[in-house]
C-alpha positions in Angstrom: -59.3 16.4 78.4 -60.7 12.7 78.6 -60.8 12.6 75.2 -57.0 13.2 74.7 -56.0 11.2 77.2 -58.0 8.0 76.3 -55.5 8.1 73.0 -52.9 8.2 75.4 -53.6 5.6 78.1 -52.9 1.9 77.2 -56.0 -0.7 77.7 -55.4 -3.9 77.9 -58.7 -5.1 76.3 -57.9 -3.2 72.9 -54.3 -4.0 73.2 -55.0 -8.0 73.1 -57.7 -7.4 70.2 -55.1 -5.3 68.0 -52.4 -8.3 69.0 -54.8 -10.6 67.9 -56.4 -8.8 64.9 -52.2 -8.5 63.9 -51.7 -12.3 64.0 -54.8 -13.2 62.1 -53.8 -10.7 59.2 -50.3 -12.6 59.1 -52.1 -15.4 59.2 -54.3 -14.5 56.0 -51.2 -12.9 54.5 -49.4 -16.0 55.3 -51.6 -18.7 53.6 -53.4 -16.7 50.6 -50.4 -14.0 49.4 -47.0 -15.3 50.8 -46.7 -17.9 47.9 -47.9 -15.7 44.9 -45.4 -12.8 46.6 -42.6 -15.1 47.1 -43.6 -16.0 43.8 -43.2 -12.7 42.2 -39.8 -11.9 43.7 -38.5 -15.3 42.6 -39.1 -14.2 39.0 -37.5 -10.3 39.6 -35.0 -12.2 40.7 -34.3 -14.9 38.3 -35.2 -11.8 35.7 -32.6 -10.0 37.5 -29.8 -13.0 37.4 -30.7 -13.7 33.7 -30.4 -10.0 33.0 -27.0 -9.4 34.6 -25.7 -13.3 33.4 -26.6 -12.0 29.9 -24.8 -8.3 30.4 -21.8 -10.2 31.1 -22.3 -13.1 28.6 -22.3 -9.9 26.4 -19.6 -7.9 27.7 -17.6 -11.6 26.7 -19.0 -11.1 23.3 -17.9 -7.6 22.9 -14.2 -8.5 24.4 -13.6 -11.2 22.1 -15.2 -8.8 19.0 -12.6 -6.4 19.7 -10.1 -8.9 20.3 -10.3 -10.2 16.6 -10.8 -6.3 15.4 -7.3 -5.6 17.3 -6.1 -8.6 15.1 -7.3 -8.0 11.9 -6.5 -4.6 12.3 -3.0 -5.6 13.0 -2.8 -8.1 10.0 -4.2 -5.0 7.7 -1.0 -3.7 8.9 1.3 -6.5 8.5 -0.9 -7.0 4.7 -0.5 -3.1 3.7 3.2 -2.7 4.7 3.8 -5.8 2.8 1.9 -4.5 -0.4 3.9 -1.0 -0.1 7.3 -2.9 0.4 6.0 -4.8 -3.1 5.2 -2.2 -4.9 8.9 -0.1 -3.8 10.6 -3.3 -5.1 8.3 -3.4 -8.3 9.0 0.1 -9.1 12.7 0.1 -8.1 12.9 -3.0 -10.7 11.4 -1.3 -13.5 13.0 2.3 -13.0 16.4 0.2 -13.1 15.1 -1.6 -16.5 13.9 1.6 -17.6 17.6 2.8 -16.8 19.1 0.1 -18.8 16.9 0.0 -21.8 17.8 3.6 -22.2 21.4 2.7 -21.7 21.2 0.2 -24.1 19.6 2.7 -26.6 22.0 5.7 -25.9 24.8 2.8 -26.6 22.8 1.7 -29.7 22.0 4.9 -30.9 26.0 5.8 -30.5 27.0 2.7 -32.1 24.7 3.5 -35.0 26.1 7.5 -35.2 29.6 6.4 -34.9 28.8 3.8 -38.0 27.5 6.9 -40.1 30.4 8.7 -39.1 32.8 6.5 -40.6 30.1 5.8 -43.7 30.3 9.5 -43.9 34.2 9.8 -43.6 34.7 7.1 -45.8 32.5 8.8 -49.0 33.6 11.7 -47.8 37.8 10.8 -48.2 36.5 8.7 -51.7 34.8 12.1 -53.2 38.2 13.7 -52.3 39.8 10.8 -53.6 37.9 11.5 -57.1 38.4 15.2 -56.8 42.2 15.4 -56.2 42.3 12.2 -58.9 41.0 14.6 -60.9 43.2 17.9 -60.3 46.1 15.1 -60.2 45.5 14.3 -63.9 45.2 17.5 -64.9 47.9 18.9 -63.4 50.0 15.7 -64.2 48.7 16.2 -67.8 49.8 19.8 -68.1 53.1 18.7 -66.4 54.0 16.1 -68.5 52.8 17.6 -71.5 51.5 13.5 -72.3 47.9 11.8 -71.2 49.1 9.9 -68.2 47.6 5.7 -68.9 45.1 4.2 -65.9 48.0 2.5 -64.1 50.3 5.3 -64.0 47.5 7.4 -63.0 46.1 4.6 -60.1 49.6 4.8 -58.9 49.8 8.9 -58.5 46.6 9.2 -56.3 47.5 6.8 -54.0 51.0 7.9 -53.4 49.2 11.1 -53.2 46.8 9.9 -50.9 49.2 7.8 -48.8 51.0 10.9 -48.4 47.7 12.9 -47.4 46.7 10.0 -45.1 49.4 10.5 -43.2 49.3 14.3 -42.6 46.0 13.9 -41.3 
């Protein structure tokens, strides 16, 4: 039992020596290791500062990145509804051109078939003209028993006619 109880008791000699071996290893810490240690956590720390200074530095970066990405993105936008509103108009214009050039035709193309109708009437009444002339002369020639002369016969077609012209 002497054994365990010498690590138990407290001696002063061994005491003083372990205080005194304590203050000389400070001491050697002190002068050979405190620099280069206060040396080394200087740096983590300046390491650290310069690490965290450029995070935010960064961050900055990124905000004002997506700051002009919101804006351009907006102005694509602004730009595309501006091209679509453009392009409405455009095509509004031309389907109302298209629209009136084939107005303009239809009217053209009526013009022109009205034209050939009358063309048409006219040679039409003048071959009728010719025809009933014709049957006129004949019949006046059988009538009258005499050749009817150019004047006289001018003058029965367009009484004839005159009187036709107005039944129609």
């Amino acid at each position: 039992m002497d054994l365990y109880q010498s690590l138990v008791t407290v001696n002063p000699v061994t005491l003083i020596a372990q205080i005194c071996n304590l203050f000389l290893q400070m001491f050697l810490v002190k002068v050979f290791f405190l620099d280069k240690i206060k040396a080394i956590i200087d740096a983590r720390r300046e390491a650290a500062d310069k690490e965290i200074t450029d995070a935010r530095t960064a961050k900055e970066e990124a905000m004002v990145i997506k700051a002009t990405y919101e804006q351009n993105m907006l102005e694509s936008k602004a730009e595309a509804e501006k091209i679509l509103q453009s392009a409405q108009q455009t095509a509004a214009k031309r389907g109302e051109q298209i629209i009136s050039d084939a107005q303009k035709t239809a009217v053209a193309m009526k013009q022109r078939a009205e034209a050939e109708i009358a063309q048409e009437k006219k040679r039409v009444l003048n071959e009728t003209k010719d025809e009933i002339s014709e049957i006129a002369m004949a019949i006046a020639g059988k009538v009258v028993g005499r050749e009817l002369t150019a004047s006289d016969h001018a003058q029965m077609v367009d009484s004839f006619i005159d009187k036709l012209g107005d039944e129609v």
